[in-house]
VOBA-1610 file (N, C-alpha, C; in pm, whole numbers, padded with zeros to 5 digits, always signed):
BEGIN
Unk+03419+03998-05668Unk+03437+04134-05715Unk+03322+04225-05671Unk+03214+04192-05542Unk+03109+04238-05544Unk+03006+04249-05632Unk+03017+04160-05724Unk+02856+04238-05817Unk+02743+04061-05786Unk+02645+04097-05794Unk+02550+04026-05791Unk+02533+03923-05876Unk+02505+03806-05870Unk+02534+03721-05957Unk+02384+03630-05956Unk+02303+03621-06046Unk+02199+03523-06058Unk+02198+03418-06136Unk+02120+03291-06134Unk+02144+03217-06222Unk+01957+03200-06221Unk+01943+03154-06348Unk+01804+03112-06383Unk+01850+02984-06501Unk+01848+02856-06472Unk+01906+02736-06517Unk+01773+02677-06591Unk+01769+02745-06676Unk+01651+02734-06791Unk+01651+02748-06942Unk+01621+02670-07002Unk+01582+02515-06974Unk+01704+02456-06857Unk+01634+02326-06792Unk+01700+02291-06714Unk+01795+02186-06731Unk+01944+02190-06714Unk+02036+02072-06718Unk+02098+02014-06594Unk+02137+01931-06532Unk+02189+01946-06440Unk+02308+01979-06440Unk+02352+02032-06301Unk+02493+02101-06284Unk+02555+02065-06102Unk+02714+02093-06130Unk+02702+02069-05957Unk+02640+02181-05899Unk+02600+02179-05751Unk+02595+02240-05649Unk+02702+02335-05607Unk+02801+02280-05603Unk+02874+02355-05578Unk+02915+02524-05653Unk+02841+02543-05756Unk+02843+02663-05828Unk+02761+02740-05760Unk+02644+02692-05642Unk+02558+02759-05568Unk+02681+02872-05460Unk+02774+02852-05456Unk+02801+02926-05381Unk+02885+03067-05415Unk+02859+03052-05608Unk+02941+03189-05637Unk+02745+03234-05706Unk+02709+03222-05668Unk+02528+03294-05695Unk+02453+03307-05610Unk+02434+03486-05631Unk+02361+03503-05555Unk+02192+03453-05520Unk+02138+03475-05628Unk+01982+03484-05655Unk+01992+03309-05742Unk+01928+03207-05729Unk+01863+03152-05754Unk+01762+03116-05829Unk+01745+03158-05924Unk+01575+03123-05960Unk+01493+02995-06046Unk+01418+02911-05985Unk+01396+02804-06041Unk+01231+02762-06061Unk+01186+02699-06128Unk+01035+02669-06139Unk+01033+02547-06066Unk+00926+02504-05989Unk+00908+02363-05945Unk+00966+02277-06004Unk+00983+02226-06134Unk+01032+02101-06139Unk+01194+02089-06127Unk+01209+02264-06180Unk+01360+02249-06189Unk+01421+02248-06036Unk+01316+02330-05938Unk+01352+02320-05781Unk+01335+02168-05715Unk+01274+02061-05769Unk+01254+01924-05757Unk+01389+01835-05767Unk+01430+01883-05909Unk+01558+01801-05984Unk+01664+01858-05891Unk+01718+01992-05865Unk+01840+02034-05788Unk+01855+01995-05666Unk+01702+02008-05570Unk+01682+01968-05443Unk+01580+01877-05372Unk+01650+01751-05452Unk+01575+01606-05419Unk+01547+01575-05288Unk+01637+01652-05189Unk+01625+01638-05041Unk+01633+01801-04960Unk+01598+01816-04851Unk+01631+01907-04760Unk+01752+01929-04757Unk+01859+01783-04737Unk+02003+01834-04737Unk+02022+01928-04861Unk+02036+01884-04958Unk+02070+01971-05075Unk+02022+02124-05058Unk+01916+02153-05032Unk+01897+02273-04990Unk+01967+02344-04886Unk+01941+02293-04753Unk+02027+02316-04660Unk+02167+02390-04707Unk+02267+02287-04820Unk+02366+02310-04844Unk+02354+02471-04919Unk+02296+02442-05010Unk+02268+02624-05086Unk+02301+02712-05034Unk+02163+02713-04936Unk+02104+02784-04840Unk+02226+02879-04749Unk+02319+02739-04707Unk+02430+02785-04583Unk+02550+02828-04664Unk+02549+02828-04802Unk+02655+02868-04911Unk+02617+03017-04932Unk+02525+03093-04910Unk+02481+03194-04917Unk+02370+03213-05042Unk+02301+03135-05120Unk+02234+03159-05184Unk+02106+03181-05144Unk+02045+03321-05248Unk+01922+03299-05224Unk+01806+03231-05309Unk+01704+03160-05299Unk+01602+03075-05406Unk+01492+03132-05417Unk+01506+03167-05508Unk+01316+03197-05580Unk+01287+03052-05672Unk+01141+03014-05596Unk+01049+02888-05650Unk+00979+03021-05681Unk+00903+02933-05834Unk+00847+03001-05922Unk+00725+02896-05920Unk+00599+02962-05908Unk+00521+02871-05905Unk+00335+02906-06002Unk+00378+02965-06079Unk+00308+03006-06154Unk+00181+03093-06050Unk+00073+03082-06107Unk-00058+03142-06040Unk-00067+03092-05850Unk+00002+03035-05862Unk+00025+02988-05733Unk+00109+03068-05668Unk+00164+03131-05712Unk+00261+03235-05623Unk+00408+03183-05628Unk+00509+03256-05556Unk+00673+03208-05549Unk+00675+03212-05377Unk+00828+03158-05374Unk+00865+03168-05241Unk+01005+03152-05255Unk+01040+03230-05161Unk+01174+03280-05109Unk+01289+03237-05047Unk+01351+03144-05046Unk+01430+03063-04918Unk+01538+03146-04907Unk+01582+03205-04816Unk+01736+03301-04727Unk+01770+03249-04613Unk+01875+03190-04591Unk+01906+03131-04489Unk+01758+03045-04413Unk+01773+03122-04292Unk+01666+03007-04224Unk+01497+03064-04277Unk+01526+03141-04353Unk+01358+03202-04376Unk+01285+03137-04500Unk+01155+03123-04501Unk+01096+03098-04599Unk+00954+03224-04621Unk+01006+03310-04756Unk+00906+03370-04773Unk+00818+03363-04884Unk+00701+03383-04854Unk+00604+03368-04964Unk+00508+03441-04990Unk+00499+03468-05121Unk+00372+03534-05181Unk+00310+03477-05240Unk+00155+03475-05241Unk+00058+03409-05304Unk+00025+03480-05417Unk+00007+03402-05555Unk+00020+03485-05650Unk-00147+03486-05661Unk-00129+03530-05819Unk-00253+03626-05846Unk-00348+03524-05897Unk-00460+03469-05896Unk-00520+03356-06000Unk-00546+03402-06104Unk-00556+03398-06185Unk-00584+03488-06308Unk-00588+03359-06369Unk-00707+03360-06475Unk-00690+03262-06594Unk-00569+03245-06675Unk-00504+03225-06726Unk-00412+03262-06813Unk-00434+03279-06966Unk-00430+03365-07083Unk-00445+03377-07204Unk-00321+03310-07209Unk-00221+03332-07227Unk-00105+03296-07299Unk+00012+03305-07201Unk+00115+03193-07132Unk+00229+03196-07039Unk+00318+03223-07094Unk+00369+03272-07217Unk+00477+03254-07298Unk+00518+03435-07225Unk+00641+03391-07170Unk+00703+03517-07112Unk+00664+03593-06996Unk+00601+03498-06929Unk+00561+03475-06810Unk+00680+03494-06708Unk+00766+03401-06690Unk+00882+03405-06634Unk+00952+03476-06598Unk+00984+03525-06752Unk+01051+03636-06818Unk+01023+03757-06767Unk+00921+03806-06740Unk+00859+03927-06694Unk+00886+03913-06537Unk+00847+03765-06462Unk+00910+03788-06323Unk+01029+03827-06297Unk+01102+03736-06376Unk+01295+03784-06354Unk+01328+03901-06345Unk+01277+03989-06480Unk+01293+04104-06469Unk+01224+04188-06407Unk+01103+04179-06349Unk+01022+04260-06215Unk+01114+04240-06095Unk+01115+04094-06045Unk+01202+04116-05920Unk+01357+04164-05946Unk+01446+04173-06040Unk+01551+04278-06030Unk+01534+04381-06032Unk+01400+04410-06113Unk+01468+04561-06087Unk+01364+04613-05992Unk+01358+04503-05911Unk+01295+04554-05743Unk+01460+04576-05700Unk+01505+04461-05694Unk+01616+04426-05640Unk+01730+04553-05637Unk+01713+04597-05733Unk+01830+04734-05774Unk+01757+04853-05699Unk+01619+04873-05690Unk+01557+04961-05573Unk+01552+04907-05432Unk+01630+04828-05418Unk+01633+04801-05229Unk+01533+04770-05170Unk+01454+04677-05272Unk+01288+04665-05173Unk+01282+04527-05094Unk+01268+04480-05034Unk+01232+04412-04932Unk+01175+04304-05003Unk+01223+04204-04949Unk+01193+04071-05030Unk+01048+04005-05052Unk+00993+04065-04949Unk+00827+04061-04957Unk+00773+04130-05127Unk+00844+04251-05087Unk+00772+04372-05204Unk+00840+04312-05356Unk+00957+04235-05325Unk+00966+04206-05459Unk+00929+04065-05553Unk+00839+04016-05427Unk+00759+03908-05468Unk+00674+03939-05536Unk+00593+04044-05460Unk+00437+04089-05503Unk+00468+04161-05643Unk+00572+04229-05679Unk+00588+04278-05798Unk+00611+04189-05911Unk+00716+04091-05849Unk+00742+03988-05945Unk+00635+03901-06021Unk+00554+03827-05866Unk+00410+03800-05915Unk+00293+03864-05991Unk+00310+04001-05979Unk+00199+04064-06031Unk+00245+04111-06173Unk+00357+04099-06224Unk+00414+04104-06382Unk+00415+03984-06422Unk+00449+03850-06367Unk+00421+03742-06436Unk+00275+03724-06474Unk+00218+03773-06415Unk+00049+03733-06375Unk-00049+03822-06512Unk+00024+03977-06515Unk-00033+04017-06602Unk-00004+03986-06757Unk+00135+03933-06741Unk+00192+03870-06883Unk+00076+03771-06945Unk+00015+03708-06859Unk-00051+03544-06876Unk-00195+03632-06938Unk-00233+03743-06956Unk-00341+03804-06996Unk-00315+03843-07168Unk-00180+03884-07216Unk-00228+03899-07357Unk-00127+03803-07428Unk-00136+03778-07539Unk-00072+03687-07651Unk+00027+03724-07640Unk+00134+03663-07676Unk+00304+03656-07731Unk+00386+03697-07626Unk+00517+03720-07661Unk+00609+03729-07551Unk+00627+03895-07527Unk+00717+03951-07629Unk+00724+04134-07578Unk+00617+04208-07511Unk+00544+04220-07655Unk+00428+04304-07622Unk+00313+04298-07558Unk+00308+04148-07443Unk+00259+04118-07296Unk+00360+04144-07206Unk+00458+04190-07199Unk+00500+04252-07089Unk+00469+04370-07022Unk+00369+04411-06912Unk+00349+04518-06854Unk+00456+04605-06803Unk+00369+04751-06845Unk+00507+04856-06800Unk+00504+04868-06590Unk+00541+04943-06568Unk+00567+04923-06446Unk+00454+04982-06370Unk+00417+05086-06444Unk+00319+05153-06458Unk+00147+04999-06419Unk+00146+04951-06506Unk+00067+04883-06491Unk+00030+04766-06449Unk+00187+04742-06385Unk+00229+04670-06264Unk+00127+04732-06124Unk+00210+04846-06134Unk+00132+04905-05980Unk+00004+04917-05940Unk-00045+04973-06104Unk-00213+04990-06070Unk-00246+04869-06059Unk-00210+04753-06160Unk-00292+04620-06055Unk-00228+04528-05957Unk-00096+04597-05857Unk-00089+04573-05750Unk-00197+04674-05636Unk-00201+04803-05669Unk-00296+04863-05617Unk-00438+04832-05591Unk-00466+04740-05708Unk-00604+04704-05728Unk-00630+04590-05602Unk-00565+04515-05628Unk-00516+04347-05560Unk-00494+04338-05436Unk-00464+04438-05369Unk-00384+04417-05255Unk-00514+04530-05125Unk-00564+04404-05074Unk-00691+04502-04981Unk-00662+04604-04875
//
């Protein structure tokens, strides 16, 4: 029907593969990207089904798999105060990159840099940075 379809399979259960090919966006943390894609084939398969994968990799950055590309952003190191909604804050940074047409690079660095600032204050809501303070410390960060 055209609309965009993501899955974020969290907590993780297993499921077939074959649902990879009515989703668009992908999004998984290392272990859960471990359990789905025990091999290259399995990926491969995704991959050529049209999905795209975001690995989530905490302070370490994410990366991107689209067809034959692998992109990556190195995330932010930051100590972490508190991860709780960490995630949470990426998912929703990179969509609503995603709904502004930005370039899969740019919606790493955003994604990363809202998970990153989440990990700085206590609890889940009210560590979510506005977008606003997304930018200034992508501005800051980025030489």
């Amino acid at each position: 029907k055209g609309y965009t379809t993501l899955l974020n399979p969290s907590p993780y259960q297993p499921f077939e593969l074959d649902i990879l090919q009515y989703v668009d966006y992908l999004f998984v943390n290392k272990t859960e990207f471990d359990a789905i894609f025990p091999s290259k084939n399995e990926l491969s398969k995704a991959l050529d089904s049209g999905c795209i994968i975001v690995l989530t990799q905490g302070n370490k950055g994410s990366v991107l798999f689209v067809k034959d590309q692998k992109i990556e952003h190195k995330g932010y190191p930051l100590k972490p105060v508190d991860t709780t909604a960490a995630g949470d804050a990426f998912l929703g940074a990179f969509i609503s990159q995603l709904q502004l047409g930005k370039s899969y690079e740019e919606m790493l660095q955003y994604a990363n840099a809202a998970g990153a600032l989440t990990t700085q204050k206590i609890g889940a809501q009210q560590s979510i940075p506005s977008a606003k303070e997304i930018q200034q410390f992508i501005t800051k960060k980025t030489p």
